[in-house]
C-alpha positions in Angstrom: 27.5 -52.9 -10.1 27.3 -50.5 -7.4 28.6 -47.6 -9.8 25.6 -48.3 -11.8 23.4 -48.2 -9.1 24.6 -45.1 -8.1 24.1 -43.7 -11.8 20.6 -44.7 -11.9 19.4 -43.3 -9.0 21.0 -40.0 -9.7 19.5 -40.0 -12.9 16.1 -40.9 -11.4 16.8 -38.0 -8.9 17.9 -35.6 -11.9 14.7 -36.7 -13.9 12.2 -36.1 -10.6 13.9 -32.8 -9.7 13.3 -31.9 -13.3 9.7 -33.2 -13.0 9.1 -30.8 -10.1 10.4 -27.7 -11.0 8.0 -28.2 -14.5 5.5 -28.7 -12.7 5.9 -26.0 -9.7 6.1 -23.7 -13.2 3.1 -24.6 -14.5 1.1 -25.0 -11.0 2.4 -21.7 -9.8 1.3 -22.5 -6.6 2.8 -19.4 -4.7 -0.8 -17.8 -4.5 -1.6 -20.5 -2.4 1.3 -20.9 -0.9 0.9 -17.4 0.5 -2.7 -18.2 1.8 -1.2 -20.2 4.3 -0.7 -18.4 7.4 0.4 -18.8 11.1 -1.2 -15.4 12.0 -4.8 -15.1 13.2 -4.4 -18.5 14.3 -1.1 -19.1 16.1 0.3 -15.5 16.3 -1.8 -12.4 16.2 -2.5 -10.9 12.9 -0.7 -7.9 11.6 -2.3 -4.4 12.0 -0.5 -3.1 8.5 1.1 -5.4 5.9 4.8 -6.9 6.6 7.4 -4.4 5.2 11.0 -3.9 6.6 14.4 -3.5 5.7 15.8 -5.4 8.7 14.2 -8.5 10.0 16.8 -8.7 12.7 15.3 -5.2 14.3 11.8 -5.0 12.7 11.0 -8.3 12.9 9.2 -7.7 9.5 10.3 -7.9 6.1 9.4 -7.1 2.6 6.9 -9.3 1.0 5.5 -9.2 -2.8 3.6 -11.9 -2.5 -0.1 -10.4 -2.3 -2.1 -13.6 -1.2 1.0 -13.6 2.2 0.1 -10.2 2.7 -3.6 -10.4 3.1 -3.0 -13.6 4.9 -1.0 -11.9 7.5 -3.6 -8.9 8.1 -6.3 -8.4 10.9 -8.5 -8.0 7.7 -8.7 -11.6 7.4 -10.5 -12.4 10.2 -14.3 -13.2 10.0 -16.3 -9.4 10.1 -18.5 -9.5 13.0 -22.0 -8.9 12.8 -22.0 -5.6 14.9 -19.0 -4.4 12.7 -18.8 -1.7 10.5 -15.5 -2.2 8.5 -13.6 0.6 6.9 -10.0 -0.3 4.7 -7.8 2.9 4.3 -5.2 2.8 1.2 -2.3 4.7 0.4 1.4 4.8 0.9 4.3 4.9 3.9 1.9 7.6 5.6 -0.3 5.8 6.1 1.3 2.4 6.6 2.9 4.6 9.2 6.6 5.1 9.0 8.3 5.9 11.9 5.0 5.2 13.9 4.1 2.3 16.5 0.9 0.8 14.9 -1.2 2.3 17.5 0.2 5.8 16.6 -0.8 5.4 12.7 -3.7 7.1 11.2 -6.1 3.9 11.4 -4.5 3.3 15.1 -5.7 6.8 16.2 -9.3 6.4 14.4 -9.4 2.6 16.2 -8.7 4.7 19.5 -12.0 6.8 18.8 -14.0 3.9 19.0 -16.3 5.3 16.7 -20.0 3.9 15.9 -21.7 4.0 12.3 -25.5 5.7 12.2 -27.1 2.3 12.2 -24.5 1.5 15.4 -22.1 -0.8 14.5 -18.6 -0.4 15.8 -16.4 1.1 13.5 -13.2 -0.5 12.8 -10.0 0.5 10.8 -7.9 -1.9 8.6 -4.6 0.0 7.6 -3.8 -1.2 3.9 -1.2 1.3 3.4 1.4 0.1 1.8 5.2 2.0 0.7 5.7 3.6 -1.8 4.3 6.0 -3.7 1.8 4.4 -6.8 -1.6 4.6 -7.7 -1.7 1.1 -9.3 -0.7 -0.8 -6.3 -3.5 1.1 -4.6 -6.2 -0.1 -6.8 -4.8 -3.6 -6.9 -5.1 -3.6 -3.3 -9.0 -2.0 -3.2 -9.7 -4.8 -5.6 -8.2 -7.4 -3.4 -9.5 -6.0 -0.3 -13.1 -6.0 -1.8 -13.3 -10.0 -0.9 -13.4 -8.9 2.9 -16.9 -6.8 2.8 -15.5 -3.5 3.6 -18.6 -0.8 4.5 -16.5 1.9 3.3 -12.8 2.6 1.3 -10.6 5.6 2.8 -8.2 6.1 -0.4 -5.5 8.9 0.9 -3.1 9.9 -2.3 -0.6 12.4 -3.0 0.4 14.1 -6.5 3.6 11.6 -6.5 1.4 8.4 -6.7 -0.1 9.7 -9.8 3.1 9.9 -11.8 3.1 7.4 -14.3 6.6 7.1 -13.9 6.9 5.7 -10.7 4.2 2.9 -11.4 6.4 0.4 -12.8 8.6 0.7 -10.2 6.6 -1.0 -7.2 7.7 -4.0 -6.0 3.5 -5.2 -5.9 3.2 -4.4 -9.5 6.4 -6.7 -10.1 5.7 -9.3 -8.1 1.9 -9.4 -8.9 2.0 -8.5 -12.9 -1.7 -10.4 -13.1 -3.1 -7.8 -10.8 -1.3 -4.6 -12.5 -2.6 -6.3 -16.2 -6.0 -6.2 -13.9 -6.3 -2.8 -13.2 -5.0 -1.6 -16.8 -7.7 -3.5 -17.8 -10.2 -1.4 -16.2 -8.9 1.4 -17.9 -5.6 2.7 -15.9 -3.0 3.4 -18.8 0.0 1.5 -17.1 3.1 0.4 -19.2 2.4 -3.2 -19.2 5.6 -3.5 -22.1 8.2 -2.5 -19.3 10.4 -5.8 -18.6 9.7 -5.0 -14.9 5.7 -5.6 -15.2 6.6 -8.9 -17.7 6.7 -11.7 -14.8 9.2 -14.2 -14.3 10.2 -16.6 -17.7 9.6 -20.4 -17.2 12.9 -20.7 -15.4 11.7 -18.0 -13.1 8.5 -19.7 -12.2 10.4 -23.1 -11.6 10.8 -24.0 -7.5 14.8 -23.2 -8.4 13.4 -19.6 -9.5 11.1 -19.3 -7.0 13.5 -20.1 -3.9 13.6 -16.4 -2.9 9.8 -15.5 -2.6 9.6 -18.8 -0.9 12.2 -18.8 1.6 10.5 -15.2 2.3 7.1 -16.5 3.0 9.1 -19.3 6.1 10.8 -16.0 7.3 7.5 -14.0 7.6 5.6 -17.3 9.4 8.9 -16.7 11.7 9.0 -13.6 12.1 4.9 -13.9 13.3 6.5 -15.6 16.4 9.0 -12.1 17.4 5.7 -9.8 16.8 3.5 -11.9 19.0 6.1 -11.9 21.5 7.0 -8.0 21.3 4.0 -6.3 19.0 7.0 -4.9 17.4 6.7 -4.2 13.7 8.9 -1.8 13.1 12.3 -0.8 15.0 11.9 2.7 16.5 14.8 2.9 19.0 17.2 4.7 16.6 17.9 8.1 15.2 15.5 9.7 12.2 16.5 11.3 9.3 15.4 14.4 9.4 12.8 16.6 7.1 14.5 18.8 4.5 14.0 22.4 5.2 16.3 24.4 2.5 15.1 23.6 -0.6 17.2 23.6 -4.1 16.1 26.6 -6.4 14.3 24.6 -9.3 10.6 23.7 -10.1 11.3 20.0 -11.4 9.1 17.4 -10.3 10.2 14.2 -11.6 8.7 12.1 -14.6 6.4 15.7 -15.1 7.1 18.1 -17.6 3.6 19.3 -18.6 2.7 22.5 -16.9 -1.0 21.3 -16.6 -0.5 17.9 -15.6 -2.6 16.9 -17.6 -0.2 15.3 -20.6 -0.2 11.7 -19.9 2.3 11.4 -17.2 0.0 11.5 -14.1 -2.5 9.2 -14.1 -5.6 11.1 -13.8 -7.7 8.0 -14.7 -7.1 6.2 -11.8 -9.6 8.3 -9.9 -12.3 7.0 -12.5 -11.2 2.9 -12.0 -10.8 3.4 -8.6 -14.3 4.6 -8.3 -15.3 2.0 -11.0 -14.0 -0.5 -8.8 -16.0 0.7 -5.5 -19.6 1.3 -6.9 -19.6 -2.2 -9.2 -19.0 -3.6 -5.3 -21.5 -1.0 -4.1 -19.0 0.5 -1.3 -18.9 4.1 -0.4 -15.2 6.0 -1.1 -13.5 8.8 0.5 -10.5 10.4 -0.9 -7.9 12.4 0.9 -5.7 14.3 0.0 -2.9 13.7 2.5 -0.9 16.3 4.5 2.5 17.4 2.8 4.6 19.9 4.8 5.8 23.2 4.1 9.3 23.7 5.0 9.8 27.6 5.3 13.2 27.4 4.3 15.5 28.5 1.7 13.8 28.6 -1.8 10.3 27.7 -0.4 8.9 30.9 -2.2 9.6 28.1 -5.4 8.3 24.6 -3.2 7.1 23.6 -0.7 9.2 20.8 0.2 11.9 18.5 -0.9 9.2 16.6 -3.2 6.6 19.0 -4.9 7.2 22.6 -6.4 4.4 25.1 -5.3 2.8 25.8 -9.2 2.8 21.9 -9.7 1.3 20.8 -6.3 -0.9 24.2 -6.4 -2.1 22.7 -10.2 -2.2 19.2 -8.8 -4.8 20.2 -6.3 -7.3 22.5 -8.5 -7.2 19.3 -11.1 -7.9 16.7 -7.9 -10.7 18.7 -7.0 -12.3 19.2 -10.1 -11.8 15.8 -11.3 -13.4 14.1 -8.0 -16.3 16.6 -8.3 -16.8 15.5 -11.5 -16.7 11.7 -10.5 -19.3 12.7 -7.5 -16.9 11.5 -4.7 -16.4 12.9 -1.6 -12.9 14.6 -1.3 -11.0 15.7 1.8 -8.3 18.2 1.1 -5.8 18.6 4.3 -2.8 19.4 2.3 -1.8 22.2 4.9 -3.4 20.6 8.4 -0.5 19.8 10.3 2.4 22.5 11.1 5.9 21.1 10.2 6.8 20.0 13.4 4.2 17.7 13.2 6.6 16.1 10.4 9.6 13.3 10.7 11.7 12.6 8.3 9.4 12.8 4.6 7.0 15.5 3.5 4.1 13.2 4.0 5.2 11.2 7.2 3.6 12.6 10.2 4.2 12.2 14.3 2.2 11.0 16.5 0.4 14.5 17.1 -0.1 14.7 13.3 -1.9 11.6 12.9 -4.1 12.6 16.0 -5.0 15.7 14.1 -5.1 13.8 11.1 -7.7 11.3 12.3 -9.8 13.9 13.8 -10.4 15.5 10.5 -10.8 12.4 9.1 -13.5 11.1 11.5 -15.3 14.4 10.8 -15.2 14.0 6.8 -16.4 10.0 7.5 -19.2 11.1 9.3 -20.8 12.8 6.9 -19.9 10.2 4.3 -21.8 7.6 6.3 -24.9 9.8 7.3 -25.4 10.8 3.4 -25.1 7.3 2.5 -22.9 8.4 -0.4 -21.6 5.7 -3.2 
């Protein structure tokens, strides 16, 4: 008797754990799951989106899950009526690698307390977000379009435009609705890739899902370490440093076309991100972030570790001529900062090169905001 008992309520146990992971893949509740958020109401909000390699040191982690990242963010908190709000997108530059958030491009343009013509106080959200990819950048503008920016700051570099790299990002993987979102719009992305697919119906079961879950508990955790330190990011130990001799070749990887203009940079970004702004009626700015120039040994062939002088020099002249065309307002400070203002990446700047950075920035927004430009 007591053996059968035992039978029947592991069966009913086997049949209710079945129940639940069915219906944990057909609810695919994770979206909400990542709504719900300890900061902004029991920790401080983050200044830039959770990413880190080591929880133990950067009391941060990597997240996918895009709803948890937005959750997490200052963004989310109600805009105040004398605010003027400005997101700025783009990659580890401007998330700020290597860089206290106070130090990062939007912490130096916060420091300005700068005011809008009509006088509201002008305030920076960093969206930057690693790595390099124009489709996670325009998944982001979309999403961050719910919180009534005034204004987009879009800084890109010629890697984020290889098509190439797009599949890659761990945003695009983890959120294949929004990458089929932006392709949608027009952004030629390889939705056919297995990477972009989505989990199968084992995948999207609470059993498949254990790892994105147990990763939102540890970011709500982790909240509890930042409130207590503000750290975000562990800074206390040695950089790699910056590349200076250069190999003697011109390749730039996933680009063959001399023109760039063959299909593997993604050109029409610039038109759906663009689209994207003016159906929300928000002004855009585009820069075109610093890279360095190392000076070393073949740097008469490139000008650093990532980009060969002809392709970047190309890249540029077909960035200009494509925003003119699109009637947005670019910012070109490829050159602005000298290379010691770099750490340990081409496009990852000190303290002093964010200053400089911001300053230039501040100047190009200004006139942004006076013309009224959309």
């Amino acid at each position: 008797m007591t053996g059968g008992i035992a039978i029947r309520v592991l069966g009913r146990a086997l049949v209710f754990f079945v129940i639940l992971n069915l219906a944990f893949a057909v609810l695919q509740p994770l979206p909400w799951l990542g709504s719900l958020s300890l900061y902004g109401r029991v920790f401080p909000a983050r200044e830039r989106f959770p990413f880190g390699d080591d929880p133990a040191r950067d009391y941060n982690l990597v997240v996918g899950n895009l709803d948890a990242l937005f959750a997490s963010h200052a963004l989310a908190a109600p805009k105040a009526a004398d605010e003027y709000r400005i997101v700025v997108l783009g990659d580890s530059s401007v998330w700020g690698v290597l860089l206290a958030p106070a130090d990062t491009l939007t912490g130096k343009l916060n420091a300005m307390a700068l005011r809008a013509p009509d006088g509201r106080r002008v305030r920076f959200y960093n969206l930057g977000y690693p790595d390099f990819s124009v489709a996670k950048d325009l998944m982001l503008m979309r999403r961050a379009l719910a919180y009534h920016p005034d204004l987009i700051v879009w800084a890109v570099t010629l890697h984020a435009f290889v098509a190439e790299r797009q599949p890659e990002h761990v945003l695009l993987q983890d959120n294949p609705a929004d990458a089929r979102a932006v392709a949608g719009l027009g952004l030629p992305l390889a939705l056919n890739d297995a990477r972009l697919a989505g989990p199968d119906l084992w995948g999207r079961t609470l059993v498949g899902q254990r790892r994105p879950i147990a990763d939102l508990m540890r970011l709500q955790v982790l909240g509890a370490m930042w409130a207590a330190t503000g750290i975000d990011q562990d800074l206390s130990g040695p950089a790699e440093r910056l590349t200076i001799d250069l190999e003697p070749n011109e390749t730039l990887r996933g680009v063959t076309s001399a023109d760039l203009e063959g299909g593997e940079v993604l050109w029409s970004a610039l038109d759906v991100g663009v689209k994207i702004v003016r159906e929300a009626d928000v002004p855009l700015l585009i820069i075109n972030e610093p890279t360095a120039t190392t000076g070393g040994a073949n740097s008469d062939l490139r000008y650093n570790a990532f980009y060969p002088r002809r392709a970047y020099d190309r890249y540029r002249a077909v960035l200009t001529r494509r925003t003119g065309e699109l009637g947005v307002p670019l910012l070109d400070v490829w050159d602005l900062s000298p290379l010691a203002e770099y750490t340990n990446s081409p496009v990852h700047l000190n303290p002093a090169g964010s200053a400089r950075l911001a300053a230039a920035t501040a100047d190009a927004l200004a006139r942004v905001m006076a013309a009224g430009r959309r």
